[in-house]
Biopython code that builds the backbone (N, CA, C, O; Angstrom):
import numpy as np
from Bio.PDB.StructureBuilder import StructureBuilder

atoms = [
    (1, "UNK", "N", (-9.195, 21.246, -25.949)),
    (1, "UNK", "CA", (-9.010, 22.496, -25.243)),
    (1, "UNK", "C", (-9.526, 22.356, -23.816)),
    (1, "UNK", "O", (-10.510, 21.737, -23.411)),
    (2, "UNK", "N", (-8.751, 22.980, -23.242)),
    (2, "UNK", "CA", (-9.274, 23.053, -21.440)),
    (2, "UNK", "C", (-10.228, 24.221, -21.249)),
    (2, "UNK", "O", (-9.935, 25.341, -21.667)),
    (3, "UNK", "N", (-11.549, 23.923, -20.517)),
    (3, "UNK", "CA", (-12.390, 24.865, -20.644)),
    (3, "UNK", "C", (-11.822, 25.941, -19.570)),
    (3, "UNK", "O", (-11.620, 25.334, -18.518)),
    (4, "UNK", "N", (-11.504, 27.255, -19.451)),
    (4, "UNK", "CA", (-11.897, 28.775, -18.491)),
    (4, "UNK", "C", (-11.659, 27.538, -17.226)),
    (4, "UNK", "O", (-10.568, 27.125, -16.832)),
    (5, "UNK", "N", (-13.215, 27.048, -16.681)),
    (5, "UNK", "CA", (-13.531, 27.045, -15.556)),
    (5, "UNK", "C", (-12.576, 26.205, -14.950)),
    (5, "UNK", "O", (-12.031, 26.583, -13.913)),
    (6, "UNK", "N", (-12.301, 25.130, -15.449)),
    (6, "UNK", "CA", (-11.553, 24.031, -14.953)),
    (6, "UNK", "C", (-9.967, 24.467, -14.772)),
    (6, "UNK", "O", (-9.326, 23.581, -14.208)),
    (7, "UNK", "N", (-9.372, 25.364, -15.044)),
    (7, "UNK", "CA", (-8.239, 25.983, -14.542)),
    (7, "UNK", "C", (-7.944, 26.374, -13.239)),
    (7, "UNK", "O", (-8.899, 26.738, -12.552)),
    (8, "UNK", "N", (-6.696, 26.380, -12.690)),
    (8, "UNK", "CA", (-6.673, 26.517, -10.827)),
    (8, "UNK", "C", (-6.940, 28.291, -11.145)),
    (8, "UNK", "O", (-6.694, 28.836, -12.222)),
    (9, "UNK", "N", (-7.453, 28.920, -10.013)),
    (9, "UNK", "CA", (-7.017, 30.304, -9.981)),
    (9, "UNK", "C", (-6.054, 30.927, -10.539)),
    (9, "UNK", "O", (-6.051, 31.886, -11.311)),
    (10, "UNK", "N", (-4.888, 30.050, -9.905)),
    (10, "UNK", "CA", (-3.424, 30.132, -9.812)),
    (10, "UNK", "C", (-2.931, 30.643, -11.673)),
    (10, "UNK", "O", (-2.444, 31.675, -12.136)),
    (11, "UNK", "N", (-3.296, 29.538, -12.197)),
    (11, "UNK", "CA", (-3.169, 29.481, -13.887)),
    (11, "UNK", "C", (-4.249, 30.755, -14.547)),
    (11, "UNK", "O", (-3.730, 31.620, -15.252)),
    (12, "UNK", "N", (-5.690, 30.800, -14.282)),
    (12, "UNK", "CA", (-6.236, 31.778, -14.453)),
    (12, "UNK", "C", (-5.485, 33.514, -14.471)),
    (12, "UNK", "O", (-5.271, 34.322, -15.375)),
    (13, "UNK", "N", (-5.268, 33.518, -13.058)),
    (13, "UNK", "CA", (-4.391, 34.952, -13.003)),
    (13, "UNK", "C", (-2.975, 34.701, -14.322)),
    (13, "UNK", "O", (-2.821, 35.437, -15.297)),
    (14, "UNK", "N", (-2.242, 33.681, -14.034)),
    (14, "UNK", "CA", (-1.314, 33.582, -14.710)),
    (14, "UNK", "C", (-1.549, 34.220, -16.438)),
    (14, "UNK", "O", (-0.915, 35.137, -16.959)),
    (15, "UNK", "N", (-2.459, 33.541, -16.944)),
    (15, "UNK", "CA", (-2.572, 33.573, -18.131)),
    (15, "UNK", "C", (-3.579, 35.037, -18.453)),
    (15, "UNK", "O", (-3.685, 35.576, -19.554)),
    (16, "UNK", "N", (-4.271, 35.489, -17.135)),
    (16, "UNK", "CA", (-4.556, 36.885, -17.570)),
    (16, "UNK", "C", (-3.269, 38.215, -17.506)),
    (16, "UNK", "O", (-3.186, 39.282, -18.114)),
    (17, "UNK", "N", (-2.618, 37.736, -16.755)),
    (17, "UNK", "CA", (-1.251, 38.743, -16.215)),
    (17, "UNK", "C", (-0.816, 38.504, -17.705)),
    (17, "UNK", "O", (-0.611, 39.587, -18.252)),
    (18, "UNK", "N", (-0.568, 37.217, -18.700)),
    (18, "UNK", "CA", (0.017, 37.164, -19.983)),
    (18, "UNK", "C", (-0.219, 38.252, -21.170)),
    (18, "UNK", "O", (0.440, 38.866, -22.009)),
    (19, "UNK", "N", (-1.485, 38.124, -20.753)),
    (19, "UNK", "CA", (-3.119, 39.066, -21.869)),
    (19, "UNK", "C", (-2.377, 39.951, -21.549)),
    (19, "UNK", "O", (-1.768, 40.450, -22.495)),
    (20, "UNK", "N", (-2.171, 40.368, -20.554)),
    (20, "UNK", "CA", (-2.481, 41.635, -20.482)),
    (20, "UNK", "C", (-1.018, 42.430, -20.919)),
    (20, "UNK", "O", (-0.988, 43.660, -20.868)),
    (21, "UNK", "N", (0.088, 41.718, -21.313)),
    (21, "UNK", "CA", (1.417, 42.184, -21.727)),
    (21, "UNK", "C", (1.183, 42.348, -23.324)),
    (21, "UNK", "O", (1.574, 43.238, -24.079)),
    (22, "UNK", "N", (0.181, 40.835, -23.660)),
    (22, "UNK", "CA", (-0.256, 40.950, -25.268)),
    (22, "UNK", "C", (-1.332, 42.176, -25.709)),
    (22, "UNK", "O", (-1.270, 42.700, -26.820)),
    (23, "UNK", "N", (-2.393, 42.587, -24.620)),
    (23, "UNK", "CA", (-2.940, 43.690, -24.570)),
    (23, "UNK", "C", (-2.442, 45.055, -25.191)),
    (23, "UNK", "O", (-2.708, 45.629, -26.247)),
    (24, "UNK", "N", (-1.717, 45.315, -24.256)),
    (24, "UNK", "CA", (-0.678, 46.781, -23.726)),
    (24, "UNK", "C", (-0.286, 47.038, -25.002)),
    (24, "UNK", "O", (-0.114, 48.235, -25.234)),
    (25, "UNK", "N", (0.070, 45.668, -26.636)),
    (25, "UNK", "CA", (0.305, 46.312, -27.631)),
    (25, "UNK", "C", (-0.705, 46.715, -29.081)),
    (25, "UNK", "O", (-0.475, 46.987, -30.259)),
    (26, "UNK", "N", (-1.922, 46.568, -28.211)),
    (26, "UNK", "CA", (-3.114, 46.988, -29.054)),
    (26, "UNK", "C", (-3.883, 48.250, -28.939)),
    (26, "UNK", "O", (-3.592, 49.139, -28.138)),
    (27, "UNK", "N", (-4.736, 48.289, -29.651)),
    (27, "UNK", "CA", (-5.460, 49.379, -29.649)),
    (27, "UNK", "C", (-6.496, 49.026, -28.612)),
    (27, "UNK", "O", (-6.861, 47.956, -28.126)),
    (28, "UNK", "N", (-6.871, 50.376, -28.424)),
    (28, "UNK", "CA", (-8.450, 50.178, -27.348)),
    (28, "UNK", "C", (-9.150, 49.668, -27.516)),
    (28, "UNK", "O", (-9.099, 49.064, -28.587)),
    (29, "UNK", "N", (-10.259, 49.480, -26.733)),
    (29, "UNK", "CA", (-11.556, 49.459, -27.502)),
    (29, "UNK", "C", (-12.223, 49.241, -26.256)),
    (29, "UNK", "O", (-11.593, 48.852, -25.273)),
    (30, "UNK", "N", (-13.569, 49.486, -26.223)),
    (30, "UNK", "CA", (-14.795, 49.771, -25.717)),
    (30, "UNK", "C", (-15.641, 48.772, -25.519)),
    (30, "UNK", "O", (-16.336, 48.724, -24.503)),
    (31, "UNK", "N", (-15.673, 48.072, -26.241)),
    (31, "UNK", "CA", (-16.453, 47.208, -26.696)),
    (31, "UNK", "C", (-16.564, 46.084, -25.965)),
    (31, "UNK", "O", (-15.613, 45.310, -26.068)),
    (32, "UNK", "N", (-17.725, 45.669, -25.036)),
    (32, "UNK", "CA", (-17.122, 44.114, -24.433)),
    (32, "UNK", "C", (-17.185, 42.870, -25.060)),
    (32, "UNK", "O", (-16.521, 41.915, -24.656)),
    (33, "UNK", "N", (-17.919, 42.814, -25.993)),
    (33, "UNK", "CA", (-17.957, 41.788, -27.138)),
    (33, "UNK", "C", (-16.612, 41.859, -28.122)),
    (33, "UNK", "O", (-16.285, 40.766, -28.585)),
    (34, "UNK", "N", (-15.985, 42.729, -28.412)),
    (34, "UNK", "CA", (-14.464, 42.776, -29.137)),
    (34, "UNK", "C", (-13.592, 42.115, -27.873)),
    (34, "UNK", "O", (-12.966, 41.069, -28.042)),
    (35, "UNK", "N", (-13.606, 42.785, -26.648)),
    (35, "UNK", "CA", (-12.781, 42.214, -25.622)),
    (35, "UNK", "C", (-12.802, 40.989, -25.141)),
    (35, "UNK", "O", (-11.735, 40.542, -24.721)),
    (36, "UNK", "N", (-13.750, 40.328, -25.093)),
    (36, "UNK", "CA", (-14.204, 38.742, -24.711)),
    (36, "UNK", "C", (-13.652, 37.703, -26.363)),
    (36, "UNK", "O", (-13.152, 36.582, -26.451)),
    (37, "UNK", "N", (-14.076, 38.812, -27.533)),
    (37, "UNK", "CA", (-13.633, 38.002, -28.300)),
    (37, "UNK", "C", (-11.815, 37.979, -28.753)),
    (37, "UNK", "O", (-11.291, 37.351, -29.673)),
    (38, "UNK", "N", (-11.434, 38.515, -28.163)),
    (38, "UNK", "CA", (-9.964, 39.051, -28.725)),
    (38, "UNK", "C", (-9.215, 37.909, -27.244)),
    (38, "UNK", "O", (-8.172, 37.256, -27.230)),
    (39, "UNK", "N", (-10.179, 38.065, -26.279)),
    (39, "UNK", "CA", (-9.095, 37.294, -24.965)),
    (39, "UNK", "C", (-9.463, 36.030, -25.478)),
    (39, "UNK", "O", (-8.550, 35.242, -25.234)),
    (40, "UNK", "N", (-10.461, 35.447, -26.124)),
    (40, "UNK", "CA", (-10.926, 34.025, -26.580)),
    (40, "UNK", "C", (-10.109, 33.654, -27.270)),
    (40, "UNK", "O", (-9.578, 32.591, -26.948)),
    (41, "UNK", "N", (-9.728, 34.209, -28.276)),
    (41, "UNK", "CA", (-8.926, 34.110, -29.843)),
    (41, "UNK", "C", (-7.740, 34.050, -28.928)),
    (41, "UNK", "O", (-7.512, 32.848, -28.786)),
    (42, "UNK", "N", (-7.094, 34.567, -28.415)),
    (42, "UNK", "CA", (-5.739, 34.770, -27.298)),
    (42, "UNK", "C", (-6.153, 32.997, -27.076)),
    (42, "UNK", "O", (-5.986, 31.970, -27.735)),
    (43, "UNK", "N", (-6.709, 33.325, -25.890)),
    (43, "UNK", "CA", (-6.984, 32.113, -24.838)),
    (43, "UNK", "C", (-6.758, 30.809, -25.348)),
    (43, "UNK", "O", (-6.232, 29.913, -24.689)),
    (44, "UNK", "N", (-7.343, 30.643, -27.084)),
    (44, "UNK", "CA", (-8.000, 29.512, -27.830)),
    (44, "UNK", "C", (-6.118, 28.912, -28.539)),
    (44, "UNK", "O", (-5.862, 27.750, -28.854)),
    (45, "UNK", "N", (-5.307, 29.872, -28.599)),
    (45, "UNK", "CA", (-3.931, 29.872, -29.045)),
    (45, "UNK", "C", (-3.173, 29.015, -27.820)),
    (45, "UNK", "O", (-2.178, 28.316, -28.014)),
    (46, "UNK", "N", (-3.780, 29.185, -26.620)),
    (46, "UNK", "CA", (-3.069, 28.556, -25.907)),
    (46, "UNK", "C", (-3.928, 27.232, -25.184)),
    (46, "UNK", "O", (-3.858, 26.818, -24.027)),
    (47, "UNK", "N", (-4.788, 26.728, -26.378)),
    (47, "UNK", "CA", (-5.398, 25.817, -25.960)),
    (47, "UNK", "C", (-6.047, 25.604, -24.021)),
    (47, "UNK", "O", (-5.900, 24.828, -23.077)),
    (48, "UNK", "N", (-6.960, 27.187, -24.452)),
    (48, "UNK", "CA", (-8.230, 27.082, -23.240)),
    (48, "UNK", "C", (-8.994, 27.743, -24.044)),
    (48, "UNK", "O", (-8.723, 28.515, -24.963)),
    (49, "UNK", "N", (-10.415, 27.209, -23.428)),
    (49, "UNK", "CA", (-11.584, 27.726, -24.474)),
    (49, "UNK", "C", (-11.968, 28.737, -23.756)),
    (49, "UNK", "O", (-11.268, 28.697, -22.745)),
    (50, "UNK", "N", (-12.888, 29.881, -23.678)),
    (50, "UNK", "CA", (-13.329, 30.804, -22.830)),
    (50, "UNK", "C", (-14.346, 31.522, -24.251)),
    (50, "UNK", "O", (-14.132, 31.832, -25.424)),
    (51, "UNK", "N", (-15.682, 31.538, -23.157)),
    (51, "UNK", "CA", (-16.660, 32.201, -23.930)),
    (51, "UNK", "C", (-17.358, 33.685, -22.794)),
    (51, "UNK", "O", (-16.828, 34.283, -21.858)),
    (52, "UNK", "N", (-18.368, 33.795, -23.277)),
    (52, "UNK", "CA", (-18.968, 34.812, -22.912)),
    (52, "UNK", "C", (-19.031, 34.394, -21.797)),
    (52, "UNK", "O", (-18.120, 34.760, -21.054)),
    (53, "UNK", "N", (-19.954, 33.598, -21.295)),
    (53, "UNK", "CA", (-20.624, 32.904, -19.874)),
    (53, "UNK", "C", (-19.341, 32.639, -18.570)),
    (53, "UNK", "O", (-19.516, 32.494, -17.360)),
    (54, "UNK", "N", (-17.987, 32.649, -19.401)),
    (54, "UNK", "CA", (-17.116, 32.615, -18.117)),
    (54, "UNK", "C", (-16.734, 34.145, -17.761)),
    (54, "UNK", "O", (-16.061, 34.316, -16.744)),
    (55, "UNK", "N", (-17.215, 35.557, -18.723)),
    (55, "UNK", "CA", (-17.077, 36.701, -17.763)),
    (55, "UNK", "C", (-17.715, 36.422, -16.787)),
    (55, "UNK", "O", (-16.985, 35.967, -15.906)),
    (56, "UNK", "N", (-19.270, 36.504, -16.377)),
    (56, "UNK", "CA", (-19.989, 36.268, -14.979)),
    (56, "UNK", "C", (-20.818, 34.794, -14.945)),
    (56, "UNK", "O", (-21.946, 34.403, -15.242)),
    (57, "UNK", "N", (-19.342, 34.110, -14.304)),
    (57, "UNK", "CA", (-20.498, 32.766, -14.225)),
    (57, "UNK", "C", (-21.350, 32.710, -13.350)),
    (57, "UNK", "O", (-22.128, 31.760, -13.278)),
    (58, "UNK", "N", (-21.362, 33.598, -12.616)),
    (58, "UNK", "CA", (-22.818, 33.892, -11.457)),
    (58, "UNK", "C", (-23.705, 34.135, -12.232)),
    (58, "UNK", "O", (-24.622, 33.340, -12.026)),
    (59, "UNK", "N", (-23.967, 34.912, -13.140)),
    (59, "UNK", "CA", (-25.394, 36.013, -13.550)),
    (59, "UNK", "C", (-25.194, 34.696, -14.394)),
    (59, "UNK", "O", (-26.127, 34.059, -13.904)),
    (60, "UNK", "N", (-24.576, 33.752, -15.413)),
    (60, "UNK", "CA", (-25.109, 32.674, -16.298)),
    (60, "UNK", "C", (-25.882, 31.816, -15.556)),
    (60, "UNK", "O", (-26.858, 31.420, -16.194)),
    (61, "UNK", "N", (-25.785, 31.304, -14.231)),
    (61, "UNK", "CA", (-26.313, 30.236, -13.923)),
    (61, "UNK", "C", (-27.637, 30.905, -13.398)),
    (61, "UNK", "O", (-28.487, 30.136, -13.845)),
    (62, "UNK", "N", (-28.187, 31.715, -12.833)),
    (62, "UNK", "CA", (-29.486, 32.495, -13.004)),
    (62, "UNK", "C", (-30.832, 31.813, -13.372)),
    (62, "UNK", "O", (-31.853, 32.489, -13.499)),
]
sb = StructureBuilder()
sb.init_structure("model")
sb.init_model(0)
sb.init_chain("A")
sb.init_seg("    ")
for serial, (resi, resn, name, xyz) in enumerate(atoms, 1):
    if name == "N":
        sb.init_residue(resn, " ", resi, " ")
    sb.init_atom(name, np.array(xyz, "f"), 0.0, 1.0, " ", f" {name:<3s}", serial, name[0])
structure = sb.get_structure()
């Protein structure tokens, strides 16, 4: 799997603009731990890994 970080921007936006069509046919939720885990499970289907620490990789390196 290709980690989050190592992706161009370019692919980043790409594959969030994707989420977010796969999104639009779910339910809500609130939750940022359901949301990080639901874009992971997404993400992990298209062979990229993404965990918690790539929402703010600023505040991880701290």
């Amino acid at each position: 799997m290709t980690p989050w970080s190592d992706l161009t921007p370019d692919r980043q936006l790409q594959l969030r603009m994707d989420y977010q069509a796969h999104l639009d046919s779910l339910p809500p939720t609130c939750s940022l731990d359901d949301k990080v885990t639901a874009f992971a499970n997404w993400l992990a289907s298209h062979d990229v890994a993404f965990s918690i620490e790539d929402v703010s990789p600023k505040r991880s390196r701290k």
